[in-house]
N, C-alpha and C positions, 0 to 999 in steps of 0.2 A: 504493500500500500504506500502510494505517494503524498508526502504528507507536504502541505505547503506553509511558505511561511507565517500565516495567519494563524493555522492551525497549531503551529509550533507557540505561537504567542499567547493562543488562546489555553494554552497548554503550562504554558511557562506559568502565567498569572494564577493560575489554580491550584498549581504547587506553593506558590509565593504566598496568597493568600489563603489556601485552608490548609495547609498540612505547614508551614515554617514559620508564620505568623500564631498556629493557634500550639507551636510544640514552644513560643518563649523567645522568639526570633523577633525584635521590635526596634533595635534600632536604623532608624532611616535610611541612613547612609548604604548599608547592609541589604535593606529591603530594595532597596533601587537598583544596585547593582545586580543583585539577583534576578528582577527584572528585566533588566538592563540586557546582559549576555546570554546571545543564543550557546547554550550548553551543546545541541546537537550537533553544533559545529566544531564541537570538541570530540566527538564520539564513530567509533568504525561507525560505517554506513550499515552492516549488518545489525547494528545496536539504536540507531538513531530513533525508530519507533517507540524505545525506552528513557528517552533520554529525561522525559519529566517527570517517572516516578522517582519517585523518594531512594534510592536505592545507589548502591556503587557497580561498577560496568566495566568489563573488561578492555582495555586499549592494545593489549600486547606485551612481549617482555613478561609475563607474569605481575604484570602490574595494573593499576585501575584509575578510574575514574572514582573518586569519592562521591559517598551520596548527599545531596545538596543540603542537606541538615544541616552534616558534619562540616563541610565549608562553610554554610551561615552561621555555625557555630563559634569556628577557630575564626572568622573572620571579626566576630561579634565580639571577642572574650578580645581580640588585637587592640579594642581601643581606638581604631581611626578615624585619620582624615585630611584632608587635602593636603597640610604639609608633614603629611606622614611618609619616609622612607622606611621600604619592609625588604627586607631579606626573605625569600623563601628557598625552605631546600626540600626537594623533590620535584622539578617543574610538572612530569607525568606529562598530562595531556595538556597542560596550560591553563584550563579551566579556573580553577584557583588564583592562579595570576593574575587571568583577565577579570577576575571579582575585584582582587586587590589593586588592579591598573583602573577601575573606575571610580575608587575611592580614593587610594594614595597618590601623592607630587610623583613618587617613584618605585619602581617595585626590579628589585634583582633576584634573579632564580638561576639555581643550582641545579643539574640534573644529568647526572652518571649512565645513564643509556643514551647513544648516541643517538639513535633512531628517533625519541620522544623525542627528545631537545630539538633536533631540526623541524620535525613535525609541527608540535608547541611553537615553533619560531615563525613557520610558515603561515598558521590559522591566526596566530596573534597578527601578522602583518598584513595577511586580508582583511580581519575585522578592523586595522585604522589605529592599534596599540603602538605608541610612542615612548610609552615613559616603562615598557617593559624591558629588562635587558637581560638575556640568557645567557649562562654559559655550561659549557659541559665540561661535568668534572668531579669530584670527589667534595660534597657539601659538609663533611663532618668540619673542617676550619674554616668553614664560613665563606665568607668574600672579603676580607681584613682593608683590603682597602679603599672600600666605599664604608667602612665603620663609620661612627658608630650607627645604629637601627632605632628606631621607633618602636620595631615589632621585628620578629624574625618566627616562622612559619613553617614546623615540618610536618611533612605527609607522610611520613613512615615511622613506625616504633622501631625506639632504640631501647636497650637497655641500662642506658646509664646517661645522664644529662651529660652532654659535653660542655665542657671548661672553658673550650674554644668557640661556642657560639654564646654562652651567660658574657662573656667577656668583650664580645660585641654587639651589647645593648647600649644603650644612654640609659643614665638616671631616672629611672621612670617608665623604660621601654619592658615588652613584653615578651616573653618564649612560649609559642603555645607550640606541645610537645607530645606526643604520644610514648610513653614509656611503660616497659614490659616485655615479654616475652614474644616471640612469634607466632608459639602456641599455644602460650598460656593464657594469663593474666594482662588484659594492656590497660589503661589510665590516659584520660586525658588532663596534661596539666596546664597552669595559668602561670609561670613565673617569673615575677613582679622583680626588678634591679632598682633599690635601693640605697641611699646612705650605707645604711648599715647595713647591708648583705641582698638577701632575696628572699621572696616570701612568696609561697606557692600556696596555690588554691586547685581543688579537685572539682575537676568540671563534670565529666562522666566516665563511665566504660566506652569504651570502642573498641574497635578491630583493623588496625592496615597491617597494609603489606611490610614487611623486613625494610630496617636502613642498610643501601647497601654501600 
């Protein structure tokens, strides 16, 4: 079935408002850009029929498309806005980016399959994304020199907070992090760089894929 782009939009807005508006999803910024980005055009064409349920979706690699919750979520729990620079490491399919490119001044991603990255670079520069910048690479030390972040964004559980991304936050910026096992137990966290150290808050359970 050929689905058009009305239908897609009529699609988008019915995920936006009954299922992420009514799960705790309320800030603006957040809801617009959700709006805002066709997600289908982040998604195999085999998958694009799915692309407005609430759920995450395979793109290749053993890797996925997050379910748009979880993006309104981590994007929600980041604190932004227009003069927000965010680091993201996982770029995947870009989706995520292009959330954080309609909100932040600027957004940098990180993303170790070579294939996503180019892909992710491709779809972002047909949609008109400017202030997104990709590189492919190893995201565990960050991007050190566009430091310090506002927010810094991973899409994969690790198991151990790295030292090398708390250390390029600002004062006040955020790590929202998925930590735990691959099979196990995973956590999503909120952590807060202060004065005086960091202060982490539990947001939910989730599920991604392994940091690789």
């Amino acid at each position: 079935m050929e689905y058009s782009e009305g239908i897609f939009k009529a699609l988008r807005e019915q995920l936006v408002f009954d299922e992420l508006q009514s799960q705790g999803i309320n800030n603006q910024n957040v809801l617009e850009a959700m709006l805002k980005v066709p997600r289908h055009e982040f998604i195999p064409e085999q998958e694009k029929h799915l692309a407005y349920v609430n759920r995450a979706l395979p793109i290749g690699y053993s890797q996925t498309i997050s379910q748009p919750f979880i993006v309104a979520t981590m994007t929600q729990a980041a604190n932004l806005d227009k003069d927000s620079k965010v680091l993201e490491i996982g770029t995947g399919s870009g989706y995520q980016a292009a959330i954080l490119g309609n909100i932040c001044k600027e957004v940098y991603s990180i993303e170790v399959v070579e294939p996503l990255a180019k892909q992710a670079t491709k779809v972002l520069k047909k949609l008109g994304y400017n202030n997104i910048h990709i590189r492919i690479g190893d995201g565990y030390d960050g991007w050190k020199e566009n430091a310090p972040f506002d927010a810094i964004i991973v899409t994969a559980v690790i198991a151990k907070v790295p030292e090398s991304l708390l250390s390029q936050l600002k004062i006040g910026g955020k790590l929202i992090i998925p930590v735990g096992e691959e099979y196990g137990d995973q956590e999503l966290l909120a952590i807060t760089k202060t004065n005086k150290g960091y202060e982490t808050t539990y947001l939910m359970p989730v599920k991604f894929v392994p940091f690789i």
